[in-house]
N, C-alpha and C positions, 0 to 999 in steps of 0.2 A: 511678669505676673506670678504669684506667688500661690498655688494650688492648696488646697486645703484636705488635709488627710483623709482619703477615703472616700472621697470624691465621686461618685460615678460617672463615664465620662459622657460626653456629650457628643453624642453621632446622628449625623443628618441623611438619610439617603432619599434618592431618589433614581426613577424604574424609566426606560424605554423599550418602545416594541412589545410590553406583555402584556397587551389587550386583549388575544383571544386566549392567553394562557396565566393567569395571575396566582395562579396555583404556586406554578414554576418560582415566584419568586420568595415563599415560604422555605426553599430547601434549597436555597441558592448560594448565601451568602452564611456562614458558622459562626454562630455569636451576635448574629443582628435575625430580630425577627420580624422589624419594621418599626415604627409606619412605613412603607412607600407610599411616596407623593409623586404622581407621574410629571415627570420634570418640564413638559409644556403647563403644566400648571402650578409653577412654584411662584411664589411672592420675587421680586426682585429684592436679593439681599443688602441689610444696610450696613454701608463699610464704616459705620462707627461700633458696630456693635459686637461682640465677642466673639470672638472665632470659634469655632467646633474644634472640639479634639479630632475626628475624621468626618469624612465627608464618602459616602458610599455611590457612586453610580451604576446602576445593572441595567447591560443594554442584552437585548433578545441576540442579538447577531451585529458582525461590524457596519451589516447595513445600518440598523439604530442607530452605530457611534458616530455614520457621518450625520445624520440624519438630528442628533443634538449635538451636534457642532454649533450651530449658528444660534444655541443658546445655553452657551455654554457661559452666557453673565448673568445667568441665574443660580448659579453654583456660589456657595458663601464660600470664605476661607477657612484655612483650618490648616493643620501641623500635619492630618495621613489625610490623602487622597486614595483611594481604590475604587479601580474599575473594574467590575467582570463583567464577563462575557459568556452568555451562557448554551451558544453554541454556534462554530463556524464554519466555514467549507473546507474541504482539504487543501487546495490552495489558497487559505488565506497566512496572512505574514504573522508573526507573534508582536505581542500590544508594547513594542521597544518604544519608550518615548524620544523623541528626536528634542531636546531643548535647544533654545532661541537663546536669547541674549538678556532674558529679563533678571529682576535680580533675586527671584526666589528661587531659580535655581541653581545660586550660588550656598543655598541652605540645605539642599539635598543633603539627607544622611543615611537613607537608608532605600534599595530600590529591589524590591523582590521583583520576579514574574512566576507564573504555573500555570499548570494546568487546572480545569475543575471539571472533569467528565468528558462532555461534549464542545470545553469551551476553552477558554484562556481568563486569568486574572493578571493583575499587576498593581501592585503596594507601594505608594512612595509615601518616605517620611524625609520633613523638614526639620530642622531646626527652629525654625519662625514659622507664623501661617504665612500660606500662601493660596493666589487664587485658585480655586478648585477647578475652575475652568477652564482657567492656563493649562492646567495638567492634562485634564481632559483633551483640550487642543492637540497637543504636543503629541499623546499616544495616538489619534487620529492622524496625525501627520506621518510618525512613524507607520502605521498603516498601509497610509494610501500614497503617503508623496504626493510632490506636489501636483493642485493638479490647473491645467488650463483654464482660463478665461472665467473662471469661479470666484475672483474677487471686485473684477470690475462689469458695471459701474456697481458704484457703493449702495447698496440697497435697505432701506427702512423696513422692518417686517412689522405688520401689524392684526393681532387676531389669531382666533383659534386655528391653527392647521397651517398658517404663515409658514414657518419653520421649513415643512417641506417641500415649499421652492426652490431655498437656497441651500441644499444639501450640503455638508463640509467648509461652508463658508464661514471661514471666523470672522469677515470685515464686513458680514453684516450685525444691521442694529438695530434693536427691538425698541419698539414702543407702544404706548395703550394704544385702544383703537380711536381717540381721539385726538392724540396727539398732545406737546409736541416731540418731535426725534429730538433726542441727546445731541445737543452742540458736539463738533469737534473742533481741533484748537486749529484756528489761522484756514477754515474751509468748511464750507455749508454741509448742513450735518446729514446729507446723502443725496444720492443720485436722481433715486427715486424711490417710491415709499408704494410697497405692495401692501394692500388690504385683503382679511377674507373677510371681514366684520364689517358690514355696510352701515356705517354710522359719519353721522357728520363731523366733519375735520375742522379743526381751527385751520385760523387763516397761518399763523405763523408753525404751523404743521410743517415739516421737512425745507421750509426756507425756499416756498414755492417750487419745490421739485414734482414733476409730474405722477400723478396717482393712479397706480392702474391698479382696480377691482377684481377681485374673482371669488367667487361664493364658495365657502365650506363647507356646505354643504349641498346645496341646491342644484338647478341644472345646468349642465357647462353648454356654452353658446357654440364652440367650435372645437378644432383642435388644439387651439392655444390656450385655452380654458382648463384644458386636462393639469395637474399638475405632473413633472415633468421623471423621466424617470431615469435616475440617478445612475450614470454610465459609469460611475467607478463601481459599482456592487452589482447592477443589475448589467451583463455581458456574456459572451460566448466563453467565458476564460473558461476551463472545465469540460468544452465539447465531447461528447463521445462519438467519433466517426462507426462504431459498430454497437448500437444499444443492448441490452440484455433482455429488456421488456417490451414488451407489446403497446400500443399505446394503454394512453390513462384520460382521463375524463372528470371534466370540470361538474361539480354539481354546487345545488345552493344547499348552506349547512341549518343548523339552527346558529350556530356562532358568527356566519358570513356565509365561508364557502369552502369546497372544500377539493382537492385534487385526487383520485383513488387510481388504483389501479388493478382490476378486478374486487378483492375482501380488502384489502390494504389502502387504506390513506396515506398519501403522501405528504397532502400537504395540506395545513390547514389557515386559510385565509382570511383577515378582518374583513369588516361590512366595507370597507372606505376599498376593498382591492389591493392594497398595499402590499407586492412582495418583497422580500428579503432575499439576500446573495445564498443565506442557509436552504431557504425553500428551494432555487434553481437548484443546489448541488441536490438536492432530494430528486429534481426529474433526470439529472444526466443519464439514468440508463431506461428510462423510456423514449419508444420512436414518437413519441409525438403525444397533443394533447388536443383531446375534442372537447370544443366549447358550443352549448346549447346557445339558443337565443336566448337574453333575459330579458324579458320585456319588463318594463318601468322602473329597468338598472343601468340604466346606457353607461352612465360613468363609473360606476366597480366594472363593467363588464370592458370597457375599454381601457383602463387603465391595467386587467388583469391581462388581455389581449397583448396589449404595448409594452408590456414587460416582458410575458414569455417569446414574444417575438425576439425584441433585445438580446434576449439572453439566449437564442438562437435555439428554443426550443421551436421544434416543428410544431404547425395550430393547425388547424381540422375545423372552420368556423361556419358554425349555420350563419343563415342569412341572419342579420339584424340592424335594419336601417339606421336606428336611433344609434345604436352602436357604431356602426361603421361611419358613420356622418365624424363622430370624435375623432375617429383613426386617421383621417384624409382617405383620398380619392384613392392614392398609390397604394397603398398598405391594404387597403379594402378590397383594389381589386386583384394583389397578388393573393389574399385569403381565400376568393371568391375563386382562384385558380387555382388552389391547392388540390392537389388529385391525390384521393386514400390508395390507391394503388401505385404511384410513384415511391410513397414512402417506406415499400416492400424493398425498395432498391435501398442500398447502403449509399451510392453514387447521387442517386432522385436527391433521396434525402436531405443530404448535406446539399446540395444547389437551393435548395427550397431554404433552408435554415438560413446560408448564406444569404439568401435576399430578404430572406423577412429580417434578419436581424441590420442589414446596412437601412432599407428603409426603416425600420421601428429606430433606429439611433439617431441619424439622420432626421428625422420629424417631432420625436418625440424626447429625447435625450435633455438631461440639464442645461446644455451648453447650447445646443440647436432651439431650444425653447427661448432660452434669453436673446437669444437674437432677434428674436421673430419681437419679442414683447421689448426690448431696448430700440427695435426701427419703427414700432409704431408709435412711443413716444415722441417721436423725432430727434433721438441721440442717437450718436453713431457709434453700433458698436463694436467692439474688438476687433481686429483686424485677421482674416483669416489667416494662419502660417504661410509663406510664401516656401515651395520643395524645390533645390537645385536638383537638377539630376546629372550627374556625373558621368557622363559616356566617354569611355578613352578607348580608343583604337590603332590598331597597326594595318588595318584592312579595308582601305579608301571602297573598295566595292559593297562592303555592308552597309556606309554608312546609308544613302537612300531607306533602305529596310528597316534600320535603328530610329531614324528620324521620325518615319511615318509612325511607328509604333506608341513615340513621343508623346508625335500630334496628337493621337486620337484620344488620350488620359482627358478625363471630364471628373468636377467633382474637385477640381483643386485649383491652387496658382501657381504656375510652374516659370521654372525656366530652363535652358539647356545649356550646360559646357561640354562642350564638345574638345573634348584632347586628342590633337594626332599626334601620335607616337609613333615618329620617325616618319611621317608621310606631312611632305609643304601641304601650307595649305592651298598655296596659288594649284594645285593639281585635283583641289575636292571643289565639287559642288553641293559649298553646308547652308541652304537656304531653307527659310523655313516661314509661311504666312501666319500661321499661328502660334511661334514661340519665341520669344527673343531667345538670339543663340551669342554666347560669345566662345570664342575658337580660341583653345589656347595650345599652342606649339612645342614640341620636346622632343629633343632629341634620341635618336634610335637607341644609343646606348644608358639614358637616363634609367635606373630601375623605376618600375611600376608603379611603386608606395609612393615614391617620390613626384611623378606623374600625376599622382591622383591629388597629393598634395598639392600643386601647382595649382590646378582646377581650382579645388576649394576654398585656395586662396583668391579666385578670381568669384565667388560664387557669394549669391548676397541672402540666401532663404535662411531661415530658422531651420529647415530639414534640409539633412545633403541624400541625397539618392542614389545610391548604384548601381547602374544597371550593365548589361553584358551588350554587345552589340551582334550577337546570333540566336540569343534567346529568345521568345515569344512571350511578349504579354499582354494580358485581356485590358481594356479598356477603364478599367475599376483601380488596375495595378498599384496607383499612387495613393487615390481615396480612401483604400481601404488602409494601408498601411498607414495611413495617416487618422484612422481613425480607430485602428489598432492602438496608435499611440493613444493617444486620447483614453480610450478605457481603460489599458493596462498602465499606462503612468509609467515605460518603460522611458531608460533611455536610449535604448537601438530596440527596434522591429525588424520583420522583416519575413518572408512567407517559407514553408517549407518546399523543396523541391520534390514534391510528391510526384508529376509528371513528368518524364524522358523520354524525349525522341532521342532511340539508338538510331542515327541516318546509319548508321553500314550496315544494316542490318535491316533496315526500313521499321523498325518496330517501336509503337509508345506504350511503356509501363508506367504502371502508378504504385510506388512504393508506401511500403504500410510505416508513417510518419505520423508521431503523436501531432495532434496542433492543439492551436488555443491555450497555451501556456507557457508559463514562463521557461527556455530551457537556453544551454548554452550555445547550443546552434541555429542557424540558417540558413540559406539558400544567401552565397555572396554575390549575385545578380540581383538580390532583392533587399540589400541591405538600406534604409532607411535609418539614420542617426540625430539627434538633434545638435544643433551648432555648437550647444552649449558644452556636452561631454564630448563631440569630437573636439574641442578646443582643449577641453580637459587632458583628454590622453593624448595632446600632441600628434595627431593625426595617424596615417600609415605609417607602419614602417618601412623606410627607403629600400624594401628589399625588389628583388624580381619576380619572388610565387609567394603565395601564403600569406598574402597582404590579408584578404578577410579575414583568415580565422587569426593571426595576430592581431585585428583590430578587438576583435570580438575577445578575447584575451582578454587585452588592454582595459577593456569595458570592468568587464568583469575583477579584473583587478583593483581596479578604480572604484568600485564597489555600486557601479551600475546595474543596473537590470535589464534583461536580454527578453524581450518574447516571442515568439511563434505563433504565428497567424496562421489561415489557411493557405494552401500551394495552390487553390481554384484557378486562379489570374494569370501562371506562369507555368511556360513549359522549356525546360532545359536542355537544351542540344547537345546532344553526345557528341562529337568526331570519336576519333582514337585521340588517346593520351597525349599525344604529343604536339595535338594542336591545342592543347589547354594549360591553361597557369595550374588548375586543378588536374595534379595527374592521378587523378582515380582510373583504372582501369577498366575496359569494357564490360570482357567479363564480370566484373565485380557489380555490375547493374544486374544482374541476370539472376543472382544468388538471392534476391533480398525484394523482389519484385511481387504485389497484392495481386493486380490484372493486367493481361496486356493485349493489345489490338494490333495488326495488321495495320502497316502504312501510319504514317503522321494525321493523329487525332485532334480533337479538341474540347475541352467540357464545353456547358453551355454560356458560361462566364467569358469564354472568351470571343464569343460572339462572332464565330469563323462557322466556315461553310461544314465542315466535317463533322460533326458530336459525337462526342461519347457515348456507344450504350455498353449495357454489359459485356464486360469484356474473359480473356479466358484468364482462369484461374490458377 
């Protein structure tokens, strides 16, 4: 195409997330002053018709950017794509786009990224247009990575507010709210077809795929009703185990609603309840958040509930039936037990977080929602991960104690390899009613890495697990790491070792250990890996010590992501040095220790006879 002198060019943008601030996007973007058109309300673009010279997208936060993922074929083409972002959490990733194999980004010619204040942008020029969506896509991928069970089944979106069901989803496909879904080539053009726009469907709508309803605005019927909340942005990543503020306090605004904490607002919230991953890092250093009743708001007031729970902020919730009926039974009555005096404790606190956040994920989460609404279709969906768990030993008398610990794991599907290292097996008793076990044998002089390698080669789950055969772990131990996965999109988890029992000493301390974030260590009794990059870095290495922190290496070399969850689940047994692969020394526990108690303890997570309270400082 041949440009004609002087041209002025021709720029399209379109705006997420700045509904209760529209202000914001006047001073956003240098050289564009608008229009914005908020991108759940663009025309669907026609691919005969002239490309844009660029194509501007402005999302409030990375929550927005998964959040117009899944309509991102409403983006025309065009030679520049640019996305800003106009402001993030500290732990969020910078906007790298990850390219696929399509063929405009064989055209790439030019790729900025920066900063803009509070936020991140990123500029790509082509040579040719390309779709502006695809782009979009791709920097959301680099983002967030892949994430679980967010593609299938293939889902129709249809109606205002559609969109955020399928949060990050790019294999969902929009259609009017009468239908019909776009054909795909050699396969019915989706799974199933979500509405919020109750209007009548043609009959060749979705190719008879089943329709399930839910109002966009109206009253939600149950908890499945809620729309769901997006566990890659809305999470504990971020926790602070000791806050700086007092709590803060939900009120209603004139723009929604709003979060203060004494004179200071923290946070300011739409009428729909919708938070954002920028708003959590806003509460991280308050102890908690008290939410009034809202009468004749049950669904803002639930969905605002169900997020800061998620995101493992402590809640302080009046009664409110209408409200609590959304939440479920669970989550209602952990609220209803929330005690304003525990939360004085640093200890309270974090147990209270940790439960409301596995229940609000667990009930309420993207992943946990589509399940619920793909089995009452009557399609069956995604199949939970199956965890091996890796136990290798030299010491035939732990095994009983290792086994039962096994057992008790709820919340997952497991199985057990059990390695005896250097001990027959005709001389153990490895039975077990509740887990399939398969026993794999090696001998005394085999090194470790090499050991654990064998196992996992006998080992059939998408997670391998390792665990220690004298450690203690609470009953949650796998669940959670597994759903640790799930939010962070790492590919090794794994808990920190916050709790030690020194046995020669009789004493448990709890070491001051960041959690809830990405870092290069953890706790190698708790290491949780996917099949996928343990296969990648070629497993252990065949050494005799030091197997974890070389795998955790290897990860990281590989250009994996490592995260750090909480240590609530696990308690670490000390000997002396010399009965351990890990020779940290005794004393060296002693130096580095938050509180410690008298005799072998236990938080309330791990659901043993003994509990934590304040301990000496």
């Amino acid at each position: 195409m041949i440009r004609a002198a002087g041209r002025t060019p021709r720029t399209w943008g379109a705006s997420v997330g700045f509904e209760i601030c529209p202000e914001l996007l006047d001073r956003l973007v240098d050289g564009f002053a608008g229009p914005w058109l908020p991108l759940a309300e663009s025309p669907r673009p026609d691919d005969a018709a002239e490309p844009y010279d660029c194509v501007i997208i402005a999302a409030r936060t990375p929550a927005d950017v998964r959040r117009a993922v899944p309509l991102a074929g409403l983006l025309p083409r065009a030679r520049r794509v640019r996305l800003v972002i106009a402001e993030v959490p500290p732990w969020a990733a910078q906007p790298v786009p990850v390219p696929g194999h399509e063929a405009g980004w064989c055209h790439l010619s030019e790729l900025r990224i920066g900063r803009t204040g509070t936020g991140w942008w990123c500029d790509a020029r082509f040579a040719e247009p390309v779709a502006g969506g695809e782009v979009l896509v791709r920097i959301a991928h680099g983002l967030f990575g892949v994430r679980r069970h967010m593609t299938q089944p293939v889902v129709a979106l249809s109606g205002d507010a559609a969109a955020r069901w399928r949060p990050g989803d790019a294999n969902a496909t929009l259609c009017t709210a009468d239908g019909p879904v776009p054909e795909r080539r050699d396969a019915p053009a989706c799974d199933i077809v979500l509405r919020t726009t109750p209007l009548p469907l043609r009959p060749e709508t979705g190719g008879g795929a089943p329709v399930v309803d839910r109002d966009a605005g109206g009253p939600a019927e149950g908890p499945d009703h809620l729309p769901p909340v997006d566990e890659a942005v809305i999470n504990p990543i971020g926790f602070r185990s000791h806050p700086s503020l007092p709590c803060a306090a939900l009120t209603e605004s004139a723009a929604g609603y709003a979060i203060a904490c004494g004179a200071e607002t923290l946070v300011r919230i739409p009428p729909s309840g919708e938070l954002t991953d920028a708003d959590v890092a806003r509460l991280r250093d308050v102890r908690g958040v008290t939410v009034p009743a809202l009468p004749g708001r049950p669904v803002a007031a639930a969905r605002i509930v169900a997020a800061l729970c998620a995101a493992g902020v402590p809640v302080l919730a009046a009664a409110d039936p209408a409200r609590d009926a959304l939440l479920g039974a669970e989550l209602a009555a952990l609220l209803e037990q929330a005690d304003p005096d525990r939360l004085a404790s640093d200890l309270c606190r974090e147990v209270l977080s940790i439960r409301l956040r596995r229940c609000a994920l667990r009930r309420h989460g993207a992943v946990a929602r589509w399940r619920t609404i793909v089995s009452a279709t009557g399609l069956a969906p995604p199949l939970e991960p199956t965890v091996s768990i890796l136990l290798c030993t030299r010491r035939p008398e732990m095994i009983p104690f290792a086994i039962r610990q096994m057992e008790a794991q709820r919340g997952v599907r497991a199985e057990l390899i059990l390695g005896l290292h250097g001990v027959p097996a005709r001389q153990v008793a490895a039975g077990s009613v509740l887990l399939p076990i398969t026993v794999v044998e090696a001998p005394a002089e085999m090194p470790f890495g090499q050991v654990l390698n064998r196992m996992a080669a006998a080992a059939s789950g998408a997670f391998l697990a390792k665990v220690d055969d004298d450690d203690w772990y609470g009953p949650d131990h796998l669940a959670d790491l597994v759903l640790a996965q799930l939010y962070s999109g790492a590919d090794l988890v794994g808990s920190a070792a916050e709790f030690v029992y020194l046995e020669p000493i009789d004493v448990t301390i709890r070491r001051a250990i960041a959690t809830e974030r990405y870092a290069p260590l953890v706790a190698g009794g708790t290491i949780l890996i996917t099949r996928a990059m343990f296969d990648a870095v070629g497993g252990f290495r065949p050494l005799a010590r030091t197997v974890d922190r070389q795998l955790l290496q290897a990860v990281r070399a590989a250009g994996g992501r490592i995260y750090r969850t909480h240590g609530f689940n696990y308690v670490l047994r000390r000997r002396y040095a010399r009965g351990h692969t890990w020779q940290q020394p005794l004393p060296a526990f002693l130096t580095s220790y938050e509180e410690q108690w008298r005799g072998l303890v236990f938080t309330e997570l791990m659901e043993r006879q003994t509990v934590l309270t304040g301990g000496q400082r």
